[in-house]
GUDO-68636 format. One line per field, with one value per residue (C-alpha): residue number from 1; residue in three letters; y, x, z. Coordinates in steps of 0.2 Angstrom, whole numbers, plus 2048, in hexadecimal, padded with zeros to 3 digits. Layout:
// residues N
pos [NUM, ...]
code [ALA, ...]
Y [Y, ...]
X [X, ...]
Z [Z, ...]
END
This chain:
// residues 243
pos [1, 2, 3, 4, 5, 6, 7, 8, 9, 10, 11, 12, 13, 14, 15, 16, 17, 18, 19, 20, 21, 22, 23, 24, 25, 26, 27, 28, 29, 30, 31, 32, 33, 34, 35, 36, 37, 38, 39, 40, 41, 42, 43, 44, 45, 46, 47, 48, 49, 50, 51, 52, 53, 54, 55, 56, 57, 58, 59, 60, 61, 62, 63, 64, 65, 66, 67, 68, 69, 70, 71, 72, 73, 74, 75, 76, 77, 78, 79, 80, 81, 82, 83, 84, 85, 86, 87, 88, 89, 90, 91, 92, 93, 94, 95, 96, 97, 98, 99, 100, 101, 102, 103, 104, 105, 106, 107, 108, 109, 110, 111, 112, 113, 114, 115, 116, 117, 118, 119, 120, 121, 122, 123, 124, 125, 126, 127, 128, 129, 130, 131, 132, 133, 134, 135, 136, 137, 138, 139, 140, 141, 142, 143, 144, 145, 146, 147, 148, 149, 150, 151, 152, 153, 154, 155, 156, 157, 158, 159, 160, 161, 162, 163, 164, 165, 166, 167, 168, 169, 170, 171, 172, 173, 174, 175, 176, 177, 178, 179, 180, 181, 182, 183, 184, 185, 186, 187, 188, 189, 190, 191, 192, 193, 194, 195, 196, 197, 198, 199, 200, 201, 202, 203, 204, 205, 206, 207, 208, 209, 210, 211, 212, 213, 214, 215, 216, 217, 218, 219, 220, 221, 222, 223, 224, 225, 226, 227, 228, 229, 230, 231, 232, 233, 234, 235, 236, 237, 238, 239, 240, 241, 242, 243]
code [UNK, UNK, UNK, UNK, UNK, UNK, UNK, UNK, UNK, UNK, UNK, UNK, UNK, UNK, UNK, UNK, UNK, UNK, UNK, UNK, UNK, UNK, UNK, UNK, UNK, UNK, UNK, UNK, UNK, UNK, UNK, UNK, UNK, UNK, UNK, UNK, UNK, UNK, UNK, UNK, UNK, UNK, UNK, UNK, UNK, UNK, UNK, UNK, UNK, UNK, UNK, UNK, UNK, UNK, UNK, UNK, UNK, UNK, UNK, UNK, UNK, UNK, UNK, UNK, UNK, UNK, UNK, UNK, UNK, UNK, UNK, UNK, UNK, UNK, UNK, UNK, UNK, UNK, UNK, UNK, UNK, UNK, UNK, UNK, UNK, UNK, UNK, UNK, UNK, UNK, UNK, UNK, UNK, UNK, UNK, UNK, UNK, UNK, UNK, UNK, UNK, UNK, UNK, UNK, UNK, UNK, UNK, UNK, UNK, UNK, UNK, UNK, UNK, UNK, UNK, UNK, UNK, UNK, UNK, UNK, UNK, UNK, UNK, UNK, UNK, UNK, UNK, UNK, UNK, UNK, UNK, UNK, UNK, UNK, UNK, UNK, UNK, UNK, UNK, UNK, UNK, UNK, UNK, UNK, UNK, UNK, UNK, UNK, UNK, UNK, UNK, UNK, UNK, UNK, UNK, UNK, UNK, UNK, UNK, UNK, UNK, UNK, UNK, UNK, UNK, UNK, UNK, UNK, UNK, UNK, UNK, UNK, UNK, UNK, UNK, UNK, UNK, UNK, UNK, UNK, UNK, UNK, UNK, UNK, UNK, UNK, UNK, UNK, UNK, UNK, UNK, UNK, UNK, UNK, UNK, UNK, UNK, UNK, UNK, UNK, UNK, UNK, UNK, UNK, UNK, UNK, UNK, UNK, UNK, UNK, UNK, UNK, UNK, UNK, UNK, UNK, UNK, UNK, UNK, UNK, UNK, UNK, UNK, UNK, UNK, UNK, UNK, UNK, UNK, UNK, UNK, UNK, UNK, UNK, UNK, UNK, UNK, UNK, UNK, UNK, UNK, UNK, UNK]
Y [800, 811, 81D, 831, 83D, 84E, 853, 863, 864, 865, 85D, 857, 865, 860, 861, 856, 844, 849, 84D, 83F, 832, 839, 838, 827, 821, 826, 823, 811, 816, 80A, 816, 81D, 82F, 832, 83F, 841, 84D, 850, 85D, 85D, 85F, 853, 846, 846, 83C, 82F, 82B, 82C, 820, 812, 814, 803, 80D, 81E, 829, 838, 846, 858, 862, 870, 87F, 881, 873, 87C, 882, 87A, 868, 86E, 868, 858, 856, 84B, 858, 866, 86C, 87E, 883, 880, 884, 896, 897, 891, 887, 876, 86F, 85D, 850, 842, 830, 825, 818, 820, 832, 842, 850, 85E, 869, 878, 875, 883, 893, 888, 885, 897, 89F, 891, 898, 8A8, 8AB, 8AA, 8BA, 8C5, 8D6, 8E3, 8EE, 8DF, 8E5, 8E7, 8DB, 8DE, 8CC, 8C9, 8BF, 8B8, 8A6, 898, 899, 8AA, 8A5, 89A, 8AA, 8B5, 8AC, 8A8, 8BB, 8BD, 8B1, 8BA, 8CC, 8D3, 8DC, 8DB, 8E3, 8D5, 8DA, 8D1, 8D3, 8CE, 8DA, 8D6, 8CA, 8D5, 8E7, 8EF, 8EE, 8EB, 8FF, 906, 900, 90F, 916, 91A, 905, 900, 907, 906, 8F2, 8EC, 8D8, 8D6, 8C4, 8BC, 8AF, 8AD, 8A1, 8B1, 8AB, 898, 88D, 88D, 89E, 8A7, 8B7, 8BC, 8C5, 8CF, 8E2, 8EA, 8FC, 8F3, 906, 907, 8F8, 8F9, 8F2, 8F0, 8E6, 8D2, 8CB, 8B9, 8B2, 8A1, 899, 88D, 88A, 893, 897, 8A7, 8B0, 8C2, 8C7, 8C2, 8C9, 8DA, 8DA, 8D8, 8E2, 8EE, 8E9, 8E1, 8CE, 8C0, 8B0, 8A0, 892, 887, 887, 88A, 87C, 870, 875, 871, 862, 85D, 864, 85B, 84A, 84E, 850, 842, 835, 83F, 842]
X [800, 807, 80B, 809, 809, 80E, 81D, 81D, 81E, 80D, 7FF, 7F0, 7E5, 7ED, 7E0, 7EB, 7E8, 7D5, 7D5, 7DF, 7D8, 7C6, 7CB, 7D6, 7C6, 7B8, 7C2, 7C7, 7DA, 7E3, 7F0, 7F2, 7F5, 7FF, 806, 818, 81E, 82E, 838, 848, 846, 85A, 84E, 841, 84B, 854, 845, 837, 844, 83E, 82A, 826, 81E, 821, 81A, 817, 819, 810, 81D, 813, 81C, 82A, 832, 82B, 83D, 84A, 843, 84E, 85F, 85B, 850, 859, 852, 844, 839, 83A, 82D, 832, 841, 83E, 832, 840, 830, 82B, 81A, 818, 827, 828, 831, 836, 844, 84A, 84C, 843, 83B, 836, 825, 81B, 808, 804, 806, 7F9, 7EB, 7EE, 7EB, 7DC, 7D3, 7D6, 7D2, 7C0, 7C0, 7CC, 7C3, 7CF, 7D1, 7DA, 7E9, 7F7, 7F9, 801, 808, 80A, 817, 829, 828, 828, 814, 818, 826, 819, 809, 818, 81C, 80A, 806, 814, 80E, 7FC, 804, 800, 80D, 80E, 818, 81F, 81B, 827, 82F, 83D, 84B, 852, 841, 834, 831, 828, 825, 815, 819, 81A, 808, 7FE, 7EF, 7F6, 7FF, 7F1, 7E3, 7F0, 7F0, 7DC, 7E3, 7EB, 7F0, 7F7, 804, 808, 801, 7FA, 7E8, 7E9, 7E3, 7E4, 7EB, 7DB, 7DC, 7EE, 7EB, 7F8, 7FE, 7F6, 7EC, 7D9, 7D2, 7D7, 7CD, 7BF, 7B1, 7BF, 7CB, 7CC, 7D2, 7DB, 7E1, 7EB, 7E5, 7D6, 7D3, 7CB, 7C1, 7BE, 7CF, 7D0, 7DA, 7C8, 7BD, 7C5, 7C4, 7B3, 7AF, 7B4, 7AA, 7BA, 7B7, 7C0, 7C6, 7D0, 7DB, 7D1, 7CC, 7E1, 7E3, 7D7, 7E0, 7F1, 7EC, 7E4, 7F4, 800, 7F7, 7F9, 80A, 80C, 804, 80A, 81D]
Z [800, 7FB, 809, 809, 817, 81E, 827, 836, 846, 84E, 843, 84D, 843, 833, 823, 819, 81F, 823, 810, 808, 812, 80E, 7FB, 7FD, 804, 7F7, 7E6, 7EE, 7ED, 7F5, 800, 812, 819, 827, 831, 835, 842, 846, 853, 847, 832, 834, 83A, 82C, 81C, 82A, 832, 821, 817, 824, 81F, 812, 801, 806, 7F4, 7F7, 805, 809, 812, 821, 82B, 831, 824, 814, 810, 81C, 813, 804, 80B, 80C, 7FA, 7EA, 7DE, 7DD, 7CD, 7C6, 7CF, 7E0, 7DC, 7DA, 7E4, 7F3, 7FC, 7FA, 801, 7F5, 7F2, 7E8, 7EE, 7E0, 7E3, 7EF, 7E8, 7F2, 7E5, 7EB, 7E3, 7E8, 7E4, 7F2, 7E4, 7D8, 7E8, 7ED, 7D9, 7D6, 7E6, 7E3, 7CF, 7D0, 7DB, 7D5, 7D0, 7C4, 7D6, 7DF, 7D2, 7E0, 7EF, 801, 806, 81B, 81E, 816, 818, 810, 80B, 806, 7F9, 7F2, 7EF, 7EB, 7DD, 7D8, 7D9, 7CD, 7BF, 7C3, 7C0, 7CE, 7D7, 7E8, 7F9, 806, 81A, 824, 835, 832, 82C, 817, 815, 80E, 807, 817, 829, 831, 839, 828, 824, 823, 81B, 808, 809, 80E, 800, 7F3, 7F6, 7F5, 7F4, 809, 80C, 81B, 819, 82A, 838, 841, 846, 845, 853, 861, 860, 858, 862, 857, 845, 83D, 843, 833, 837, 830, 833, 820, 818, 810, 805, 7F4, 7FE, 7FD, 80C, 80A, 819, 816, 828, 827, 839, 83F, 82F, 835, 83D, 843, 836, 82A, 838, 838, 825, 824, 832, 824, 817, 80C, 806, 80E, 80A, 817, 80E, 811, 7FB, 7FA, 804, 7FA, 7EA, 7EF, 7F5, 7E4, 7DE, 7E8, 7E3, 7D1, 7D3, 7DB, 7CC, 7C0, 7C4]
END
């Protein structure tokens, strides 16, 4: 029986294995989904090379970039985008993909209106790599909020009131919000939102997080990952029959 799972650290709210064993289940696929968590990315390959059929893997925070070391080989995508989130195992050899630009862009597409034409992007991670790149093959330009110095164009203490109007499409890449922790949303002044903005927060749990409550308290349009999350999954299966 083939093997797939997800490696992070702490799992138990995982949408993954929910998902895969729901789909493994209802197309009569033969395969289980399991969860891998581990304190240490050095432990990851040693350990994984051990599990009997082992496919196919789906890569979480914090391991999104520091997997990279210890993969055979990456596609061009990942590559640039310098995150992986899918890998392939054949005889042996590690692949590493990115199917979280495609789940974001497929989410997102259906909504887009002409006045979401510039984006302000929270956050410098891993996940972000991944919606910087797919808000570059979508033309839209974008400004990276990070709190780290050297990791993006601004600082949350430079968001005021022109930053914020000029950029109607606000998406928050970081784990701000996410359960349990759903009293924390990012540091942005929400005062200057308003009924032309789209909201799209990457959390899915809760569906509703702060950063989406303020936005609609504004009257902007909001959206969770929870679609981004169903794409890339669908994604990340693909890749792994196809490749």
């Amino acid at each position: 029986m083939k093997v797939y799972g997800l490696i992070g650290k702490s799992l138990k709210h995982s949408f993954s294995k929910e998902y895969f064993t729901k789909k493994f289940d209802q197309n009569h696929i033969v395969a289980s989904y399991q969860n891998f968590e581990f304190d240490r990315i050095e432990e990851v390959r040693q350990s994984l090379e051990k599990v009997k059929e082992l496919s196919g893997l789906n890569v979480t925070i914090p391991y999104k970039q520091v997997i990279i070391p210890f993969l055979d080989e990456m596609d061009d995508a990942a590559k640039t985008i310098g995150a992986v989130n899918t890998i392939t195992i054949r005889n042996g050899n590690w692949k590493g993909y990115n199917s979280d630009y495609y789940g974001f862009m497929t989410s997102l597409k259906p909504f887009l209106e002409n006045k979401h034409d510039r984006a302000l992007l929270l956050g410098s991670g891993g996940a972000s790599l991944a919606i910087q790149y797919a808000l570059k093959l979508m033309k839209i330009p974008f400004h990276v909020v990070s709190r780290e110095e050297g990791k993006g164009d601004l600082y949350y203490e430079a968001l005021n009131e022109h930053v914020i109007k000029a950029c109607k499409l606000i998406i928050n890449t970081t784990p701000l919000g996410t359960f349990p922790n759903v009293e924390e949303y990012p540091p942005i002044p929400y005062e200057f939102i308003g009924q032309d903005h789209f909201l799209y927060d990457l959390v899915y749990n809760p569906q509703k997080t702060k950063f989406l409550s303020f936005g609609e308290e504004q009257g902007a349009m909001t959206m969770n990952g929870l679609d981004m999350l169903r794409h890339q999954a669908e994604g990340s299966w693909k890749i792994w029959n196809d490749h």
